[in-house]
KOLBABA-595047 format. One record per residue: x, y, z of N, C-alpha, C in turn. Coordinates in pm, whole numbers, padded with zeros to 5 digits, always signed. Atoms other than C-alpha are relative to their C-alpha. Layout:
# residues N
XYZXYZXYZ...
//
This chain:
# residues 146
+00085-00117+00000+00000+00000+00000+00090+00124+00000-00089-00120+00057+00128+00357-00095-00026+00088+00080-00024-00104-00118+00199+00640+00136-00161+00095+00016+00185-00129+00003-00149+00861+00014-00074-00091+00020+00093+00071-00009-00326+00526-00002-00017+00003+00192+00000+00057-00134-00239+00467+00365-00027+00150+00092+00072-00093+00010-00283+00873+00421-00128+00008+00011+00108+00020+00050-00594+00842+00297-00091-00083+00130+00061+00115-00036-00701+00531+00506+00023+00082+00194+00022-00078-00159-00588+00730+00877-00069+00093+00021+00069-00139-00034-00734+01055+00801-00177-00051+00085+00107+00009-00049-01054+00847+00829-00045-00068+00129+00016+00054-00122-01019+00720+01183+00004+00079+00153-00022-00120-00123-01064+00870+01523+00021-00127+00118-00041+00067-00083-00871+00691+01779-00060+00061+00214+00122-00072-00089-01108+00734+02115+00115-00077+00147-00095+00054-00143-00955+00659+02505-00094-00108+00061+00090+00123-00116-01280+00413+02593+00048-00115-00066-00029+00120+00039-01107+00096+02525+00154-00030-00089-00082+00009+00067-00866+00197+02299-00024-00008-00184+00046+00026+00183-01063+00157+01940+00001+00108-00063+00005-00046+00108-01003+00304+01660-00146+00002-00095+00128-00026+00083-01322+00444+01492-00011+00061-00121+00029-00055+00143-01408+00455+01146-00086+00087+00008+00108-00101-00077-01557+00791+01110-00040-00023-00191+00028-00030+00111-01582+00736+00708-00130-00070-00038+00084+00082+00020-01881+00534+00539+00008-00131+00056+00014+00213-00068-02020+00170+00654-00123-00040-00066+00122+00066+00120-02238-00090+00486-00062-00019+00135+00109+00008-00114-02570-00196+00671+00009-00099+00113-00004+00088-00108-02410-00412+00878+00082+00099+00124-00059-00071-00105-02236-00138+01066+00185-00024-00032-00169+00053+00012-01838-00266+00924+00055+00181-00100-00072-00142+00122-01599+00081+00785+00010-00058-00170-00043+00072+00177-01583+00030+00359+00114+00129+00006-00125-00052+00062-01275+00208+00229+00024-00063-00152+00005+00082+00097-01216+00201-00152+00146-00007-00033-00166+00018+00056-00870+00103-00298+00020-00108-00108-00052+00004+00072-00739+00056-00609-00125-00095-00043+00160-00024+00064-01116+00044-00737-00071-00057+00016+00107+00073-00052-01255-00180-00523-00056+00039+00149+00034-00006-00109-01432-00140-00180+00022-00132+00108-00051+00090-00076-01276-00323+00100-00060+00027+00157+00023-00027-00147-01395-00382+00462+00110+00051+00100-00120-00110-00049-01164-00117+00661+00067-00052+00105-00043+00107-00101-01092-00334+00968+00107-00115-00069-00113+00045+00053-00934-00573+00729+00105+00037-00097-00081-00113+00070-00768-00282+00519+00149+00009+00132-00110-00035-00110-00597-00192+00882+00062-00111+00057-00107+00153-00037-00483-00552+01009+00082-00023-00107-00081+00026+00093-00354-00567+00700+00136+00048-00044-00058-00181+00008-00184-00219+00678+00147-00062+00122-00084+00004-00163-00067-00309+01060+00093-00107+00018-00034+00101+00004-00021-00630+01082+00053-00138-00089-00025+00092+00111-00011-00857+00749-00104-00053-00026+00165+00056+00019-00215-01074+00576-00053-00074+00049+00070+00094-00099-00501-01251+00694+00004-00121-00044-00003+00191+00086-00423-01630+00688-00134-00049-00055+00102+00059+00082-00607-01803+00441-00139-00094+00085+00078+00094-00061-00943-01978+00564-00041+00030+00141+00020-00096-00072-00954-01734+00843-00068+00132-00019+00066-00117+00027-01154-01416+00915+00013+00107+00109-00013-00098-00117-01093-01090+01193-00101-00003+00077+00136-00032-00082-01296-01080+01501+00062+00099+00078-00052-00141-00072-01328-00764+01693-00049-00037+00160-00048+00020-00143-01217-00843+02003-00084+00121+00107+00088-00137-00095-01394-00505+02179-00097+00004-00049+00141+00054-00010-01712-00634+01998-00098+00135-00034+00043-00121+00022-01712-00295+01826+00048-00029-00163-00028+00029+00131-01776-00345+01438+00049+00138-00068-00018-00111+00052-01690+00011+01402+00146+00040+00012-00182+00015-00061-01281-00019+01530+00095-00089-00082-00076+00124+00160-01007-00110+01282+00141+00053+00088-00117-00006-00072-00754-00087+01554+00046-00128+00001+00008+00140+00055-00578-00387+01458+00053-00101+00154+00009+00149-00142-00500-00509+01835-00117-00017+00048+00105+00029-00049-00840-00514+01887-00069-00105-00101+00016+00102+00064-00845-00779+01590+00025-00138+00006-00065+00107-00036-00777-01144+01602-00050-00108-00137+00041+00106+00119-00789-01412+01269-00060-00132+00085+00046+00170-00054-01016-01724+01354-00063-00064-00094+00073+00055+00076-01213-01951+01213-00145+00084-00023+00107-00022+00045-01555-01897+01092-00123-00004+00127+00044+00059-00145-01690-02093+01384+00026+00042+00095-00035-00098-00177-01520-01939+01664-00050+00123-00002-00007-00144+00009-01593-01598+01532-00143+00004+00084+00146+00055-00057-01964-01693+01559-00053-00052+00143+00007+00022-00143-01945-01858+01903+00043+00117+00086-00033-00075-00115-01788-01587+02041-00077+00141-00003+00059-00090-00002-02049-01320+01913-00115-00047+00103+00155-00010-00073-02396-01248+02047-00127-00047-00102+00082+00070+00048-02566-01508+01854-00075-00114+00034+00083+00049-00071-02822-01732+01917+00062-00169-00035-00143+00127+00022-02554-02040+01784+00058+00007+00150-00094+00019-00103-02323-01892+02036-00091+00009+00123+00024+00010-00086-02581-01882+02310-00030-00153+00057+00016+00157+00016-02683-02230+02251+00071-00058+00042-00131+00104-00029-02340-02367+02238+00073+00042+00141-00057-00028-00134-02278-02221+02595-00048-00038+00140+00068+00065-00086-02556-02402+02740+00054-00152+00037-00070+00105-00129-02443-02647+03040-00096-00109-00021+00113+00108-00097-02774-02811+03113-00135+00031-00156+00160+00043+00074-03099-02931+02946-00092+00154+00072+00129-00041-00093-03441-02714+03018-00008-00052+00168+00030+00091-00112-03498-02971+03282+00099+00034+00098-00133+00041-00092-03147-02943+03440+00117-00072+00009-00103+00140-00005-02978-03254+03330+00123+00081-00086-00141-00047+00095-02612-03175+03202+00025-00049-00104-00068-00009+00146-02508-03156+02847+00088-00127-00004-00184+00084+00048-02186-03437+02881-00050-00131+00064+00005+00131-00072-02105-03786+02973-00064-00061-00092+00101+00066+00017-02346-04037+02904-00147+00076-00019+00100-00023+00062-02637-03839+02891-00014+00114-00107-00039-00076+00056-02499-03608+02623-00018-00052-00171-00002+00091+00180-02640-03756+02229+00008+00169-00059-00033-00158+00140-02500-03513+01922-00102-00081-00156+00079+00022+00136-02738-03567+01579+00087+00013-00052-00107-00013+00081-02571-03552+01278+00007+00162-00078-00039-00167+00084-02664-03187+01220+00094+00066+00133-00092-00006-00126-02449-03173+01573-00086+00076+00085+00051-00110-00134-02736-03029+01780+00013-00134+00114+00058+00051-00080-02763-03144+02113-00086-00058+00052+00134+00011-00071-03005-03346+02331+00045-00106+00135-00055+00031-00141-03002-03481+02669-00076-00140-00005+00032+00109-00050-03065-03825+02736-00086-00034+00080+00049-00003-00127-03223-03834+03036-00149+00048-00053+00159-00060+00040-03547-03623+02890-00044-00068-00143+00046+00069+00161-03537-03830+02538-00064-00129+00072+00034+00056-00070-03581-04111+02772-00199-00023+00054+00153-00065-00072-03879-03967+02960-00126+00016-00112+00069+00002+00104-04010-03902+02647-00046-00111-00032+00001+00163+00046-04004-04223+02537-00102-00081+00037+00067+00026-00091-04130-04329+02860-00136+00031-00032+00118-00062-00061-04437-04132+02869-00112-00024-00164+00001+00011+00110-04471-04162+02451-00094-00190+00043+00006+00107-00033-04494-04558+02572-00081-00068+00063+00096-00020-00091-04743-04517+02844-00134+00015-00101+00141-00044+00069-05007-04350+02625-00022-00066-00161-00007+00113+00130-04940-04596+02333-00139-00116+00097+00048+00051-00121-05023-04818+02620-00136-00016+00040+00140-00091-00057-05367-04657+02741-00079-00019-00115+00055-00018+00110-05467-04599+02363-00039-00147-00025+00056+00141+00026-05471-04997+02327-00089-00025+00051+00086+00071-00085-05657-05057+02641-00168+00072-00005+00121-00084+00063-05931-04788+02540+00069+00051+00147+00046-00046-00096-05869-04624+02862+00034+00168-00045
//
């Protein structure tokens, strides 16, 4: 990158004292991320500045903003991960999921009573069971007419 390009790319940041982030003060798409254009394309500005700062982003990897501020292209507040981690470690309803310990009921996630599907969701043993149980019962009942 070239001295005006990189010019260019600071003028539009305002470095703030809550945290330490660097704030894009220039345009952003509707997801809230800085765009910056260069050399006639539009690039997401966060990975303009890790790039700038730091180097490139390993392949098969993507930046997560560590201060959980999509508006900061301070590149220590960046970190390359997977796809998956990025996601677990936001405020998504994946990553809330995947942070749950226990069933509804109570029963814990692991061990033995811990079955994964093959789309890898969870389910607890212990209440598939019960199910079963109770599924079994009113099979049961339905024969006897009662």
């Amino acid at each position: 990158m070239d001295a005006k390009t990189r010019a260019r790319f600071i003028v539009k940041t305002l470095p703030t004292g809550v945290g330490g982030c660097w704030l894009w003060t220039a345009s952003k798409d509707r997801k809230g991320y800085g765009k910056f254009k260069m050399a006639g394309r539009v690039h997401r500005a966060h990975r303009v500045s890790y790039e700038m700062h730091v180097g490139p982003i390993p392949d098969g990897l993507e930046l997560d903003h560590l201060c959980r501020n999509r508006m900061c292209v301070n590149p220590d507040h960046l970190e390359p991960v997977t796809t998956q981690e990025n996601l677990l470690r936001g405020d998504t309803i994946a990553a809330c999921n995947a942070a749950k310990t226990h069933c509804p009921q109570g029963h814990e996630y692991a061990g033995d009573n811990l079955y994964i599907d093959k789309r890898g969701r969870r389910f607890c043993r212990t209440c598939a069971r019960e199910r079963d149980r109770k599924r079994y019962q009113r099979k049961k009942e339905a024969q006897r007419g009662i």
